[in-house]
Structures are given as structure tokens and as C-alpha cells.
C-alpha positions in Angstrom: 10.7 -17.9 -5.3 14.0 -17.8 -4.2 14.3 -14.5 -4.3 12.4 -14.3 -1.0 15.0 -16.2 1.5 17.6 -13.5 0.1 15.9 -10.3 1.6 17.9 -7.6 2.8 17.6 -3.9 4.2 16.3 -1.1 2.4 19.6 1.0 2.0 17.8 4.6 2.4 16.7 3.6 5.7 18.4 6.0 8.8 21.2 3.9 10.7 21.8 2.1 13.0 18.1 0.5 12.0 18.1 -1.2 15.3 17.4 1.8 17.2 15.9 4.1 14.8 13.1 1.5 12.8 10.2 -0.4 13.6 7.7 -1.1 10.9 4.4 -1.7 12.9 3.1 2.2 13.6 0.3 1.1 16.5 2.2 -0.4 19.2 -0.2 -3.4 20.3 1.8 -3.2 23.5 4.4 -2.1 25.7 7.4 -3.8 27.3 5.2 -3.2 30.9 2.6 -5.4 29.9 2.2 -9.1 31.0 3.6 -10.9 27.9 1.1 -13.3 28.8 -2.3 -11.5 28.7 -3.6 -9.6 25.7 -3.6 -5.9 25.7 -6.7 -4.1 24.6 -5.2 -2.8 21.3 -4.4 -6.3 20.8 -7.8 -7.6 21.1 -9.2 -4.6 19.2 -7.1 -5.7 16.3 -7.3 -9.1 16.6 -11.1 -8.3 16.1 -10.4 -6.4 13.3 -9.0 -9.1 11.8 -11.7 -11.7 12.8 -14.0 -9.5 11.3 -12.5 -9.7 7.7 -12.5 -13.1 8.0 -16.1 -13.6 5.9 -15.1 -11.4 2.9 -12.2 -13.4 2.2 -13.8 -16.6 2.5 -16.4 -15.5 0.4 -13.4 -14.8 -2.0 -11.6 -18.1 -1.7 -15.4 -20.0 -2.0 -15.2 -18.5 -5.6 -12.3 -19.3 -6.5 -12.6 -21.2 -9.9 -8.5 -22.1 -9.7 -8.9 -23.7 -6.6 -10.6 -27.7 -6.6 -12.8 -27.7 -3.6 -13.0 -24.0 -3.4 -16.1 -24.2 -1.1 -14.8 -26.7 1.7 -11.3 -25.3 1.4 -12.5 -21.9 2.3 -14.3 -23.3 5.0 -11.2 -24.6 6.7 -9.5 -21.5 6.2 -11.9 -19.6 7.9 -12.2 -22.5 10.6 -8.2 -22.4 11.3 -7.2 -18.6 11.3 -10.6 -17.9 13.9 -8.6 -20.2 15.4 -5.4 -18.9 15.4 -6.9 -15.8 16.3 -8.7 -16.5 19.4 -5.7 -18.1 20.3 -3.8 -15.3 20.3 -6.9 -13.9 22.4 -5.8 -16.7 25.5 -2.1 -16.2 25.1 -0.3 -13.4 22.6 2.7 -15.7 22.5 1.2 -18.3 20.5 1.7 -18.8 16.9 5.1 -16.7 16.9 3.1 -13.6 18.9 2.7 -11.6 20.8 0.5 -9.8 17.1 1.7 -6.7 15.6 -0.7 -6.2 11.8 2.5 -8.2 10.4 2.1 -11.1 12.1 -1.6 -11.0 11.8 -1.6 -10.9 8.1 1.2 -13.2 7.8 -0.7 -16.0 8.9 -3.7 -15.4 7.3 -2.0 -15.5 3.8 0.2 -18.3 5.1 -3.4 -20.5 5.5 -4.6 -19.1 2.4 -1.3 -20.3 0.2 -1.2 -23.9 2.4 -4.7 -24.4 1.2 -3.8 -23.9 -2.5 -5.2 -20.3 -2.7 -2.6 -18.1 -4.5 -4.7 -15.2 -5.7 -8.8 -15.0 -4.4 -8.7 -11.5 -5.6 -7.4 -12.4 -9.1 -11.0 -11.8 -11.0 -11.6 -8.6 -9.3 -8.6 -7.4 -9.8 -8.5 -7.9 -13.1 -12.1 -6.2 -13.6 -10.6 -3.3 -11.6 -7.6 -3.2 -13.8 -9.6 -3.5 -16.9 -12.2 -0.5 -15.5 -9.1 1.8 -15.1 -6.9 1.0 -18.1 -10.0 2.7 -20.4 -9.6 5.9 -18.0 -6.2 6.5 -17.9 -6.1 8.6 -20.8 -9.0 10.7 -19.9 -7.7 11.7 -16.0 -4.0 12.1 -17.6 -5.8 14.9 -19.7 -7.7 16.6 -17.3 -4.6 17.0 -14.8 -2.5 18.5 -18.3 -5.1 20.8 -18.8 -4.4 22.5 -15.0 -1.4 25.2 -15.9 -0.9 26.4 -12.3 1.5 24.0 -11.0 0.6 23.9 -7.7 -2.8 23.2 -8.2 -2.0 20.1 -10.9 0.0 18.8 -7.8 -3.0 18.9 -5.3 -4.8 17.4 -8.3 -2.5 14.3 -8.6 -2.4 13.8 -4.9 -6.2 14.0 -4.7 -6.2 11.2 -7.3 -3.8 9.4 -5.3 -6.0 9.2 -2.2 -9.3 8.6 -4.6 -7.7 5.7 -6.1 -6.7 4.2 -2.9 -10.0 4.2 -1.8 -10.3 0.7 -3.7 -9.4 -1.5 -1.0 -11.0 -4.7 -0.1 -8.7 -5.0 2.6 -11.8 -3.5 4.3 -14.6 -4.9 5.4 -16.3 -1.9 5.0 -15.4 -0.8 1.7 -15.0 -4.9 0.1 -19.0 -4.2 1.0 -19.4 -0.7 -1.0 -17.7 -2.4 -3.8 -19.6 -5.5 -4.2 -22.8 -3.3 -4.1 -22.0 -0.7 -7.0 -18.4 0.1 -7.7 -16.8 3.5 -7.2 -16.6 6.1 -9.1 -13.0 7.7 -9.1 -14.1 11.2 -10.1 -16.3 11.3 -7.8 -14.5 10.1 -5.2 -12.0 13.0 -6.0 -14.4 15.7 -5.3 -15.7 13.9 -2.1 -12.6 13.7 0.0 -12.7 14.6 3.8 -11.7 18.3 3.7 -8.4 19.7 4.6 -6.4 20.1 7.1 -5.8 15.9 6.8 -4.9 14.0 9.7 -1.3 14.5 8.8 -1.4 17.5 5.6 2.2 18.0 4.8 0.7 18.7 1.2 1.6 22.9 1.4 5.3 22.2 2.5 5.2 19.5 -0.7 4.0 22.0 -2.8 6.8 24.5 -2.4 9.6 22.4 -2.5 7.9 20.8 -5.9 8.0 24.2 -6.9 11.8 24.8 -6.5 13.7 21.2 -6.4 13.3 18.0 -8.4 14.2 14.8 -7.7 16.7 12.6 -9.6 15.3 9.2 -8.4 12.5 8.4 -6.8 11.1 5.4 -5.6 7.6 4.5 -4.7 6.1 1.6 -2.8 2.9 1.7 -4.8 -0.2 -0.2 -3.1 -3.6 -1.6 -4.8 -4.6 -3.0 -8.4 -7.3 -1.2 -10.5 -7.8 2.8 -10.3 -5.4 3.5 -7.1 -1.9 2.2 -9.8 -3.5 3.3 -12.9 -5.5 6.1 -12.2 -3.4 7.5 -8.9 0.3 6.3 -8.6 0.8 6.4 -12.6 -0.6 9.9 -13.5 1.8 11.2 -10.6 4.9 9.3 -11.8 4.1 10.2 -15.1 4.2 13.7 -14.1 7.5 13.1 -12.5 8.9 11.4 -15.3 7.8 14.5 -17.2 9.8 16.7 -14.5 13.2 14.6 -15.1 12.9 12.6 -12.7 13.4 8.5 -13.0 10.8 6.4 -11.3 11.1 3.5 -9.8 7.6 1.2 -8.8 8.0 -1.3 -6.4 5.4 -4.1 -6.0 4.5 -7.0 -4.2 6.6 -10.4 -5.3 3.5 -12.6 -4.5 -0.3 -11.5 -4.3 -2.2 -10.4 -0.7 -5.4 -9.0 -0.8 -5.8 -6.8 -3.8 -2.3 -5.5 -4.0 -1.1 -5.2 -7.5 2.1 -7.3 -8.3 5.4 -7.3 -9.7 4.0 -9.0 -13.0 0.9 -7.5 -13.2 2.4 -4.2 -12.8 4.2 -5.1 -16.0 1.8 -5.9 -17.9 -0.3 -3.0 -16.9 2.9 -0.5 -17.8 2.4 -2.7 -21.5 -1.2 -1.9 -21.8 -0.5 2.0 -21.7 2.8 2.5 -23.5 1.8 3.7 -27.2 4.3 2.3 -29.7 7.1 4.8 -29.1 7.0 3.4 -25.3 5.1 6.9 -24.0 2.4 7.6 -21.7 -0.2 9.7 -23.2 3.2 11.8 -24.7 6.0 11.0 -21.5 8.9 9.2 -22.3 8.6 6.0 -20.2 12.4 5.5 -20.6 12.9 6.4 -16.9 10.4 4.3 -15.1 11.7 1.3 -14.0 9.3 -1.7 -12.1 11.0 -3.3 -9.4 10.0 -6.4 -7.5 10.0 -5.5 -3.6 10.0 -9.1 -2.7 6.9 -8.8 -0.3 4.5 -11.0 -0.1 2.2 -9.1 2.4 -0.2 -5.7 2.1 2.3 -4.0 5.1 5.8 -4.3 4.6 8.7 -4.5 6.9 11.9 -2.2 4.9 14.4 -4.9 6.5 13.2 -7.0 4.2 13.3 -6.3 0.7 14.9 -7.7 -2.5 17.9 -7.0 -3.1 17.2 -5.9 -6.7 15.1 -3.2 -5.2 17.9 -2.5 -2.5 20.6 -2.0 -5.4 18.0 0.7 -7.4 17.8 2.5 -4.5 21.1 3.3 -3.4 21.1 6.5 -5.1 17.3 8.1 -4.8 16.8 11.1 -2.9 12.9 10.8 -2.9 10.9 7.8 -1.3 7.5 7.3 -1.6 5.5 4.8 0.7 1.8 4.5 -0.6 -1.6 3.1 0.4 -2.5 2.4 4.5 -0.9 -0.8 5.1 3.0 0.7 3.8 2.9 4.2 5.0 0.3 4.6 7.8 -0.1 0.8 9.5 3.6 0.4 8.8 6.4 3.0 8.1 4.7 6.2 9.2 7.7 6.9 11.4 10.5 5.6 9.3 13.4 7.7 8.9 15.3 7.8 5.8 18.3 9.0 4.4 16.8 10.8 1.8 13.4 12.6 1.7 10.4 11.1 2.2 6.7 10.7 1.5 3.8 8.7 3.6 0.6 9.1 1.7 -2.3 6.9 2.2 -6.1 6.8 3.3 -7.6 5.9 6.8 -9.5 2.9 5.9 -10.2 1.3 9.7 -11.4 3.1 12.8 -8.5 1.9 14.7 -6.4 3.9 12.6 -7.9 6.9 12.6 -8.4 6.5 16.5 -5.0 6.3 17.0 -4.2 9.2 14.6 -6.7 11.3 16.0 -8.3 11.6 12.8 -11.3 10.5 10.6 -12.6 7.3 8.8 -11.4 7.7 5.1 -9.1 10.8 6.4 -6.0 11.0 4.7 -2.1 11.2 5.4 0.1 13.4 3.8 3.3 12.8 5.8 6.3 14.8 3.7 9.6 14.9 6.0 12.9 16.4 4.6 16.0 14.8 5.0 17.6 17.8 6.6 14.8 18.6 8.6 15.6 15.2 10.3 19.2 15.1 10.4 19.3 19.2 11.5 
């Protein structure tokens, strides 16, 4: 756990980082508004956030780790509604005024003082379990595409199809409980192009003409969205020369897959000669990002992750929370990739876009710096 009060900046950010990032995308407010009286984008998110509030008690009330599961999810519940319509009355309370970083800070912060480390920990593992046994089979089917171009759009569609698995959702933690998902089909049923942000055709051609030496990608939920998305696309990467780095979460939030279980996961699929249904895996490193929440803010990562990315000229933010709720705008030094799925109506509001739309946001370093 040390690790944690040793965070630093993510080196591939564009400096000075004072004036050129902010991790929260939505601004909840601006400096014209009375510090003391919530804005309506506050209150809509604070709502939001209110709203989740029974799923993940739901989660912590079966929580077999946990002695007095039950009543201990009761008093979480009890003291972040709190919080919350505190932060209704006056947005500086509690270390406001909100931004989604705040807001999900304290809501794991109750969780972990009330001895709840991991209340998605069985699903996960289901999830996991469900996508291991697939792997194989979608690797396969994106081999057996010869046009290059189209194997791409393939991989990204599988990308966006895994990341439907969210139960950061309220919505979609209730289509999951009901039936499960299945990924294929959820590959053939995404909203049609043009996406809300569909950088995907400029992708395509420079994949066509320039590789990558070192990429790293902040990679987002447990079950088919690492396994069945993220994995077949760094595989294919790996397969192009490139080394891959993962990056995951130091602690778990929601259904995020971690540092260790990313591990173990990488284990699971490696045949005895350490390949991926017939890629070397000799360039794909797992690094732990030191975050402990489903956004991130790129000030703050560890610096084991900091020194493997000094040299990559391709970074890859995945899954709502790090590259649409957070990061969107970030500038790097280096290319850069925003891909994720519109999971809440605020989002898409504010994009201009669809529920479940998606974001392909591809920007070029010299494109930026030109």
C-alpha cells in the first residue's frame, strides 16, 4: 500500500500540465458560479450517483467476507445519501465542490472504512471465468479476417462489446443480474456509425502504414471487456511488433479488473511456451497504475508505470470512466487513443450523442503540436 502516497505524473502527458490537463471531462461548474450553491450539472450527477447507491448495497449485503454484511451495508448506504445530499446544501462540503472524482472517492472511501474491499469479487470472478473459456474462440474468428482493415474494426468492435459489462451502471448492473450478455451478440448490435466521436477511419490508415514500438493501455473492466476486448487487440499488437504495456487498478472499485487479477488472468491464457493462442507474450508487460478508483486522474500514477512509459509513442485510455468521464481532452506527447462506451445519459447528453454510443477519439501527436 505504500505505493499509493508515492504517486507521480504520467510522463507522456503535454507540459506545463497546469495549464494544459484536467482529468474531469464534464465541468460540474464554472468559476462564475456561487461556490456556495449547487449547479444543475452538479445536482444531476450527484443524482446519478444517489441513484447507484442500491446496487452496491445490494452488493456489499452479500458480501460473504464481510461479518455483518447486512447492517454494514446499511450504514453505507445511510452515510454516502448523506454525504450526498450534503453536497446538495453546500458543494464545499466533504472536500467539494463534486467533480465524478470526488464522488467516487468517497463512496469507495465508506466502502473500504466499513471493511468492504471487494463487493464485486464473486461476479467478477464468474465474469472472468465466462470469458477465459472464449478467448480462444473470438482470437480465432478475428485471425480468420485477412483484410487488415477490417480485422481492426473487428477488434475495436470487440472492444466496445466487452465494455458493455459494467455494473458501474445502474442500468446495465440490472441487465446483468437478469440474464447475462452475450458478447457476440453484443458485437453485431452496436449503435451504428458515425460514433459520437469515430476517429476509427483515420486509425485505420495510419495502422495500415506505422506501428508502434510501445504502447500503453489503461485497460478498464473484469470479465469479457480484458479478456475478450483489450487482450485480443494487444494480442494483435504484440503480433505487429509492438510491446504492450496493461495498466490496472492497484486496489478494486466497482468491477474494474486489478493489477493481480490481471496477472493471474495473463496465467490462465499463456500455453506452456508463454503464447496467446500462437503470440509471443514476451512483450506484454502488466503494470500496476496505482489507482484505486474507476476514473483516474494521470497526475497521479505509480511511478513504476511512470518509468515504463517514458518511451511509448502510443497511449491507450479505455472504458468510460478513463477516457470519456476523465481524460477525453488530455494531451499527450505521443499519440493517443480514447475509446470507451456511453453508459449514462449524462454523458451522452453532454457529448451530443447516444445511450451505449461509443467514442473513438484517435489524436496524433503532430496533429496537436502542428
Amino acid at each position: 500500500m505504500e505505493s499509493l502516497s508515492e504517486l507521480v505524473e504520467f510522463p507522456l502527458l503535454q507540459t506545463p500540465i497546469d495549464s494544459h490537463y484536467r482529468a474531469c471531462t464534464i465541468p460540474y461548474r464554472f468559476p462564475s458560479d456561487n461556490p456556495r450553491k449547487p449547479t444543475p450539472t452538479e445536482l444531476s450527477w450527484i443524482d446519478l450517483f444517489l441513484n447507484s447507491i442500491p446496487s452496491f448495497k445490494k452488493r456489499a449485503e452479500s458480501d460473504t467476507s464481510v461479518p455483518d454484511a447486512a447492517v454494514k451495508a446499511e450504514k453505507f448506504a445511510q452515510r454516502y445519501a448523506d454525504i450526498l445530499e450534503d453536497l446538495k446544501k453546500d458543494p464545499e462540503s466533504h472536500g467539494g465542490p463534486p467533480d465524478c472524482i470526488l464522488l467516487c472517492r468517497l463512496r469507495e472511501q465508506i466502502l473500504r472504512e466499513l471493511g468492504f474491499t471487494d463487493i464485486f469479487k464473486k461476479v467478477k470472478d464468474e465474469e472472468n471465468a465466462k470469458a477465459l473459456s472464449l478467448f480462444e474462440n473470438v482470437v480465432r474468428l478475428n485471425d480468420a479476417i485477412e483484410d487488415e482493415g477490417k480485422r481492426l474494426e473487428n477488434l475495436v468492435r470487440g472492444i466496445f462489446a466487452g465494455n458493455i459489462f459494467d455494473l458501474g451502471s445502474a442500468q446495465l448492473a440490472e441487465v446483468f443480474s437478469k440474464d447475462g450478455m452475450s458478447f457476440l451478440a453484443s458485437c453485431q448490435n452496436l449503435v451504428p456509425r458515425p460514433w459520437v466521436i469515430d476517429d476509427l477511419d483515420t486509425f485505420k490508415a495510419k495502422w495500415s502504414k506505422k506501428s508502434w514500438k510501445k504502447v500503453i493501455i489503461f485497460v478498464d473492466n473484469s470479465g469479457a471487456d480484458i479478456i475478450l476486448g483489450i487482450l485480443p487487440f494487444a494480442r494483435e499488437l504484440l503480433r505487429r511488433g509492438s510491446q504492450v504495456v496493461l495498466a490496472a487498478n492497484d486496489l478494486p472499485s466497482i468491477n474494474d479488473v486489478t493489477y493481480s487479477e490481471l496477472i493471474e488472468i495473463i496465467s490462465k491464457l499463456k500455453d506452456e511456451e508463454g503464447q496467446l493462442v500462437g503470440v509471443s507474450s514476451s512483450n506484454l508487460l502488466i503494470a500496476n497504475s496505482g489507482n484505486d478508483l474507476p476514473v483516474i486522474d494521470l497526475t497521479r500514477v505509480s511511478q513504476e508505470l511512470a518509468y515504463l512509459a517514458t518511451d511509448a509513442d502510443l497511449v491507450i485510455l479505455e472504458g468510460m470512466g478513463r477516457g470519456i468521464e476523465t481524460n477525453l481532452y488530455a494531451q499527450f506527447k505521443c499519440d493517443s487513443l480514447k475509446i470507451g462506451m456511453v453508459k449514462h445519459p449524462e454523458v451522452a447528453q453532454f457529448l451530443g450523442g447516444r445511450l451505449y454510443d461509443c467514442v473513438f477519439k484517435y489524436n496524433e501527436v503532430s496533429s496537436l503540436q502542428g
